[in-house]
C-alpha positions in Angstrom: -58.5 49.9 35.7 -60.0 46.4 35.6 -63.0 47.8 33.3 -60.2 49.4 31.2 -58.5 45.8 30.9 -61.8 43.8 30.4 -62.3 46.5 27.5 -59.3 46.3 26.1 -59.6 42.5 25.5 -63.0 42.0 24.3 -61.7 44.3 21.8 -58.6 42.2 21.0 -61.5 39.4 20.7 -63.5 41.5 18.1 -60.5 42.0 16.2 -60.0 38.5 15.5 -63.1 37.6 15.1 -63.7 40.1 12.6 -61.2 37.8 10.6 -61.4 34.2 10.6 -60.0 32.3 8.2 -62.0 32.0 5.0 -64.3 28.3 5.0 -63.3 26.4 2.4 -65.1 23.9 0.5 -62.2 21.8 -0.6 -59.8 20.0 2.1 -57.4 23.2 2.2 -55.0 23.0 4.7 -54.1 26.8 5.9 -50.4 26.8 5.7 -48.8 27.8 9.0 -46.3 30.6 9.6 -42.8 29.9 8.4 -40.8 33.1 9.6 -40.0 34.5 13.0 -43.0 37.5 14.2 -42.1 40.9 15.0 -40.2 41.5 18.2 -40.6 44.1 21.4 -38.3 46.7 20.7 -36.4 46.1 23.8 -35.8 42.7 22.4 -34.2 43.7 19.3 -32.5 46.2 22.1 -31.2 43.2 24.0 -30.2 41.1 20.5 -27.7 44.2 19.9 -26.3 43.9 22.9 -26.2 40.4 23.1 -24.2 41.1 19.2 -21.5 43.4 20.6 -20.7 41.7 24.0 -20.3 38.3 21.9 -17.6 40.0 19.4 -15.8 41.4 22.3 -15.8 38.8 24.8 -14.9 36.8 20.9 -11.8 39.0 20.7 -10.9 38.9 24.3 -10.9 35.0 24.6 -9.0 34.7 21.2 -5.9 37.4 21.9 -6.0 37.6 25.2 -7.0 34.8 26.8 -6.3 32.6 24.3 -8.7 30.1 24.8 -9.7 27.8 22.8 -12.5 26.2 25.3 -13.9 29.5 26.0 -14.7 29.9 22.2 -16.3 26.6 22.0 -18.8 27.7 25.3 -19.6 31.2 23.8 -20.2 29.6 20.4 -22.9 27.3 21.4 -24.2 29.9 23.7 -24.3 32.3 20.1 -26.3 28.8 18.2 -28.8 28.4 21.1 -29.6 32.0 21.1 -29.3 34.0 17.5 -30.1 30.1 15.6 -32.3 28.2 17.7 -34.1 30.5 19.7 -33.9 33.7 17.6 -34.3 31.3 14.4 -31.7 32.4 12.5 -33.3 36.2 11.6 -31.6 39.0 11.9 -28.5 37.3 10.4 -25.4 39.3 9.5 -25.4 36.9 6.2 -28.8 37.4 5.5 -28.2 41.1 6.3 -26.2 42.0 3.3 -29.6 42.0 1.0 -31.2 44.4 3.5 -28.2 47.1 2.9 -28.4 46.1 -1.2 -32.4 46.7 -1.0 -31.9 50.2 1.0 -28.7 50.7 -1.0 -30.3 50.8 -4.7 -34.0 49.8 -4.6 -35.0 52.9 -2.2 -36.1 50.3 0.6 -35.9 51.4 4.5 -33.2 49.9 6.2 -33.8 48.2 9.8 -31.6 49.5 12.0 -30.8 46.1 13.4 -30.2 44.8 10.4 -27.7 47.6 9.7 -26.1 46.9 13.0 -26.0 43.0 12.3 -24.2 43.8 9.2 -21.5 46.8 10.0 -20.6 45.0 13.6 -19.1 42.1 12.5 -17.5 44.0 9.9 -15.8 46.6 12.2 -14.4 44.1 14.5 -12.9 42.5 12.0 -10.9 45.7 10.6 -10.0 45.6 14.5 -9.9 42.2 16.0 -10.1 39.9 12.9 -12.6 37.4 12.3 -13.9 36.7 15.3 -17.6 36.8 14.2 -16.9 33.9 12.2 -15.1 32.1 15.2 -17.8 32.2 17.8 -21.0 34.4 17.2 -22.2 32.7 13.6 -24.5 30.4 14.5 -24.1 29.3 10.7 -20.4 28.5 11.8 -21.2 27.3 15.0 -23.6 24.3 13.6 -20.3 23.3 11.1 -18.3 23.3 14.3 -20.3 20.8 16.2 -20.2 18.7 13.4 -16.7 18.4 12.9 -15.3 15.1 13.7 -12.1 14.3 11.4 -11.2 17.4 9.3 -9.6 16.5 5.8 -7.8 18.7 4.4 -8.8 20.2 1.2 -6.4 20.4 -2.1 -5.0 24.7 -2.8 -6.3 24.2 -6.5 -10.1 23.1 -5.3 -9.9 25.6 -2.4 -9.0 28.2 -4.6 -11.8 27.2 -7.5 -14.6 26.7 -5.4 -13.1 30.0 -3.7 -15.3 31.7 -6.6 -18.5 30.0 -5.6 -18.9 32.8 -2.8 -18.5 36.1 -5.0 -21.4 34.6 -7.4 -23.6 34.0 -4.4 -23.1 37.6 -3.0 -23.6 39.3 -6.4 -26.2 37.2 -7.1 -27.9 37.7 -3.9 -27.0 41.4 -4.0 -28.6 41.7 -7.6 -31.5 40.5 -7.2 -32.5 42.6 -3.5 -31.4 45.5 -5.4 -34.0 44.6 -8.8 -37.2 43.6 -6.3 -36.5 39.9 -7.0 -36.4 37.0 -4.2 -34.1 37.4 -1.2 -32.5 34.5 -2.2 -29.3 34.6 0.9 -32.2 33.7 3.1 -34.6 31.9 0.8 -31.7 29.5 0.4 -30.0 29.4 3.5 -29.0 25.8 4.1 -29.0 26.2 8.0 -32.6 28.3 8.6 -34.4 26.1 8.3 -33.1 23.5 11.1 -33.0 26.5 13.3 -36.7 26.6 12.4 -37.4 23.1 12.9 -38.6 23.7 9.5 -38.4 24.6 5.2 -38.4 23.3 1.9 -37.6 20.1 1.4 -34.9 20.4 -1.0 -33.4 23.2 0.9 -33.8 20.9 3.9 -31.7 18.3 2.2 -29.0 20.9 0.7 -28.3 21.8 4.7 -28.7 18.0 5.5 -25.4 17.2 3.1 -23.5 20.2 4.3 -23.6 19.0 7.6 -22.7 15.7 6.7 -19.4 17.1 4.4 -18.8 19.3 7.6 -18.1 15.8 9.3 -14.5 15.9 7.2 -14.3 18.9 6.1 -13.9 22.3 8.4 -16.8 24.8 7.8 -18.0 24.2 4.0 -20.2 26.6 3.6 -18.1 29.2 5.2 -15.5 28.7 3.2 -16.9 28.0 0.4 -20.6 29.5 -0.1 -21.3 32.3 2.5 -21.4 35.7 0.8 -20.7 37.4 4.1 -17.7 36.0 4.1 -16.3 37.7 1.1 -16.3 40.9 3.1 -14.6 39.6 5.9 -11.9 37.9 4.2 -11.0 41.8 2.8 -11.6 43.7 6.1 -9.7 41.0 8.2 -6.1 41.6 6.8 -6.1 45.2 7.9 -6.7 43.8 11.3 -4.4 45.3 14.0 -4.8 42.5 16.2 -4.8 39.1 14.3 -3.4 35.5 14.0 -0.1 35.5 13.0 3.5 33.4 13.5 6.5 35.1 14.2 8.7 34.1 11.8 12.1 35.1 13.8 11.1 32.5 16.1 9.0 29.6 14.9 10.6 26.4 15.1 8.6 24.8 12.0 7.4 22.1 14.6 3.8 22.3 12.1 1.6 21.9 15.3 0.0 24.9 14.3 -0.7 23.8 10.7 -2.2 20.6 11.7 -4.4 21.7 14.2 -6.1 24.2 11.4 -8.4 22.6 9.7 -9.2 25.7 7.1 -6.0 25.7 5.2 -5.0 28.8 7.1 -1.9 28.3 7.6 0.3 28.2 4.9 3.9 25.9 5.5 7.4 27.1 3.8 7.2 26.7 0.0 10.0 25.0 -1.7 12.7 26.3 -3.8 11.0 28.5 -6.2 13.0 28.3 -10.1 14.4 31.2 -11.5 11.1 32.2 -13.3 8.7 34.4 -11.0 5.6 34.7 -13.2 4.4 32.0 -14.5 3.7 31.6 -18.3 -0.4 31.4 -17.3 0.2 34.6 -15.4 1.3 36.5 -18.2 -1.4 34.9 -20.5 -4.1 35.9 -18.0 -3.2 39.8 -17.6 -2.6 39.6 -21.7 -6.3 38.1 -22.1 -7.8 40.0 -19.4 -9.9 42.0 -21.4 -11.2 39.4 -23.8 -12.2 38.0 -19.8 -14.0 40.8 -18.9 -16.2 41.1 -22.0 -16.8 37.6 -22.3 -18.0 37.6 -18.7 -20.3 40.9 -19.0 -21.4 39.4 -22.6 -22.4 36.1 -20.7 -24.1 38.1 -17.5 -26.2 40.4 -20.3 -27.2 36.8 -22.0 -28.2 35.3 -18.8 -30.3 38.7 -17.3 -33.7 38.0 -19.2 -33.7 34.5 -17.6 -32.2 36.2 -14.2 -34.9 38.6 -14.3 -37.9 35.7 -13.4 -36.7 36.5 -10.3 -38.8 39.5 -9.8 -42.3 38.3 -9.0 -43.6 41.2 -12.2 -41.3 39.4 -14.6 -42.6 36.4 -14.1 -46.2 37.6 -13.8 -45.3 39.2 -17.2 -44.5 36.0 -18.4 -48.4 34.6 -18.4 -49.3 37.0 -20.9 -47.1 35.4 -23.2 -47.7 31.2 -21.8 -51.1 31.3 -20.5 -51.1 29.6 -16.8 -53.3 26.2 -16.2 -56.7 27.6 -15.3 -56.7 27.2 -11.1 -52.3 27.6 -10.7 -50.7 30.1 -8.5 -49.9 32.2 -11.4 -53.4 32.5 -12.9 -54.7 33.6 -9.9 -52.3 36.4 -10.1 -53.1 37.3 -13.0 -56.0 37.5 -12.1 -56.1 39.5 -9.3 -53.8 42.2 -11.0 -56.4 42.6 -13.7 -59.2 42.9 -10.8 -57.4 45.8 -9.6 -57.5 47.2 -12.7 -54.1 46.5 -14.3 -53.6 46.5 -18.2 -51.6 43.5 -19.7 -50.1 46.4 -22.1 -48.9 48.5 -18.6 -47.4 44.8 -17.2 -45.6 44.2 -20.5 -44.2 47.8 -20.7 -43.1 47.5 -17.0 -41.5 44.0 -17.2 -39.4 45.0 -20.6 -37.9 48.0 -18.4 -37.0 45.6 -15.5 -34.8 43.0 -18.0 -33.1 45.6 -19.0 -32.0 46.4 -15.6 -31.3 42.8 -14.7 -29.3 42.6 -18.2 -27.2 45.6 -17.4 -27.2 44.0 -13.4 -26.1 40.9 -15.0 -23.6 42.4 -16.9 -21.8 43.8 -14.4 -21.9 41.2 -12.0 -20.3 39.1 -15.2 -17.4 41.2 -15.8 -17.0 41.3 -11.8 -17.1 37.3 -12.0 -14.3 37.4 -14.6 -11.9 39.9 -12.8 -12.0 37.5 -9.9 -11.6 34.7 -11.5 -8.6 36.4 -13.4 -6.9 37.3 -10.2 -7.4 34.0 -8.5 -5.5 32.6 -11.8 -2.9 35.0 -11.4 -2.6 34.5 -7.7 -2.0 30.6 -7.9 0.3 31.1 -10.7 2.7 33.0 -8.2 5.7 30.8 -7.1 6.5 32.7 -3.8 9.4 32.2 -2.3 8.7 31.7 1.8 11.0 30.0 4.0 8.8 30.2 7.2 4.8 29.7 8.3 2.4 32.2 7.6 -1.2 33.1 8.8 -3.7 33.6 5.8 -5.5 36.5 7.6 -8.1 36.7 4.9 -9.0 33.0 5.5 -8.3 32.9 9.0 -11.2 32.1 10.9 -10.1 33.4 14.5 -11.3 30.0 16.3 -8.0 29.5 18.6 -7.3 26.2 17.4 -3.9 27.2 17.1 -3.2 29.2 19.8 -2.7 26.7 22.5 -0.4 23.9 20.4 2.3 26.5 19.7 5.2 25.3 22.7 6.3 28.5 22.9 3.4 30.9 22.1 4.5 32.0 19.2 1.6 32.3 17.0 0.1 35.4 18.3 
């Protein structure tokens, strides 16, 4: 057995030596490794676990024990272990471009990937958002942050509101054409977890953290793709934040202690007029919306399309690269193995017109939400008592304990 061991690594010693890094002439620095390595399959094994127990012990501490501490100690737990130590991958955010990729470009799904993404998911057609409230390490590093919440205006909440649709079409659009993963390339958080990244994507996490001072969970609200899905599976929640309205007391404890503009106070007297004049001008132009949007997506997919790494190697053939650049050496090396520049041009032509028509789509998609976020603020509703936004609800438990009598459930 000891001969078998000695064996086996003086042959793990051959391996590497058989190779070393190539000796340069000029000063080259060899650039380190920037994501996480593979992983034992019983620790992927134990990160599923780890997934599920954290969204259950979630939804136990948020409607049963109702504890707002609790969430705080399991939420840090959930940023030491799936941010810093696990460095942020798998991610369920990042996990939406795995299921796009397997979805339309024919790429095999992980199946932890597929777990990271569909868990959250389900427990919030069940429990609500509880992911959000205590397992996201992305939320989590907001949280700890959070010193004096300001609250932010309806109108801006509801325009930037439209930020996180682009960034999940976006994202989705270009897994699903073989262009960057850009969810993860520009994940504002990663690359603290990492210790870490590009410098500008360095300083794009740097002022998030510093608006997530005053205001509750930016990039949640406002940015995170994942989030779109959650805010439509959480309303069919059985279990879920809500105020009884037969016997709240309007004593706004709840309201101020949210500091995501969840809850919604009374609204006052609403006129006679129920639809409002940009209502009826919206639906009317709705069309001329959608077209407009698919017409500017189609515009924009050419450009969109540099986003696969053939586009843009296509792209040399037409502006010649600096002799020594990135993209010459490409070029180079797909004409050493033995591609044509006619085959490359053929190729890249088919793939922007699949980021036009991708583009196109996403558009029109982009203009139907807009549309119905203009038709939604236009609403003058008529509500005499506090409500839980269940879409926007982020299941933290900040209002649990301030209600006097326990009436938000």
């Amino acid at each position: 057995m000891r001969a078998l061991l000695l064996a086996l690594v003086a042959a793990a010693l051959a391996t590497e030596e058989r190779f070393p890094p190539p000796d340069f002439t000029t000063p080259h620095v060899i650039p380190g490794v920037t994501t996480p390595g593979p992983r034992a399959l019983w620790l992927l094994g134990l990160d599923a676990v780890l997934l599920v127990a954290a969204l259950g012990l979630a939804a136990w501490l948020v409607h049963r024990k109702r504890s707002r501490r609790g969430v705080i100690v399991l939420s840090l737990c959930c940023l030491a272990w799936f941010g810093f130590y696990r460095a942020g991958c798998t991610c369920s955010v990042g996990a939406v471009q795995n299921v796009a990729a397997a979805a339309f470009a024919g790429e095999a799904l992980p199946w932890l990937a597929a777990l990271f993404f569909a868990a959250p998911l389900l427990a919030a057609l069940f429990v609500g958002r509880v992911f959000c409230a205590a397992v996201c390490p992305l939320g989590a590093i907001q949280d700890a942050v959070l010193v004096r919440p300001l609250n932010v205006p309806p109108w801006l909440a509801g325009a930037l509101g439209v930020l996180p649709w682009a960034w999940l079409g976006l994202g989705v659009l270009s897994a699903s054409l073989g262009g960057w993963w850009l969810i993860c390339r520009f994940d504002p958080f990663v690359g603290f977890f990492r210790f870490g990244g590009p410098a500008e994507v360095m300083l794009a996490g740097a002022g998030l953290l510093l608006i997530s001072t005053v205001v509750g969970r930016p990039y949640c609200r406002f940015l995170c793709p994942y989030s779109v899905l959650l805010r439509l599976a959480a309303p069919l929640a059985a279990l879920r934040v809500r105020i009884a309205p037969e016997r709240c007391t309007a004593c706004r404890l709840c309201e101020g202690s949210c500091p995501f503009g969840a809850i919604q106070p009374p609204s006052p007297p609403a006129p006679a007029q129920r639809v409002s004049r940009w209502a009826i001008a919206t639906v009317v132009l709705l069309p001329l919306l959608l077209v407009a949007g698919a017409w500017l997506g189609w515009r924009s997919g050419p450009t969109l399309a540099l986003l696969n790494p053939q586009v843009a190697l296509a792209g040399s053939l037409v502006t010649p690269p600096a002799a020594g650049s990135t993209a010459a050496v490409d070029l180079d090396t797909f004409h050493r193995l033995g591609g044509s520049d006619e085959e490359l041009a053929t190729q890249a032509a088919a793939l922007r017109r699949q980021w036009s028509w991708g583009a196109a789509l996403l558009g029109g998609a982009l203009a139907l939400v807009v549309a119905v976020k203009l038709v939604r603020a236009s609403r003058r509703p008529r509500r005499s008592e506090y409500l839980a936004d269940e879409g926007h609800c982020l299941a933290c438990a900040r209002c649990l304990p301030t209600c006097p009598e326990g009436k938000v459930l």
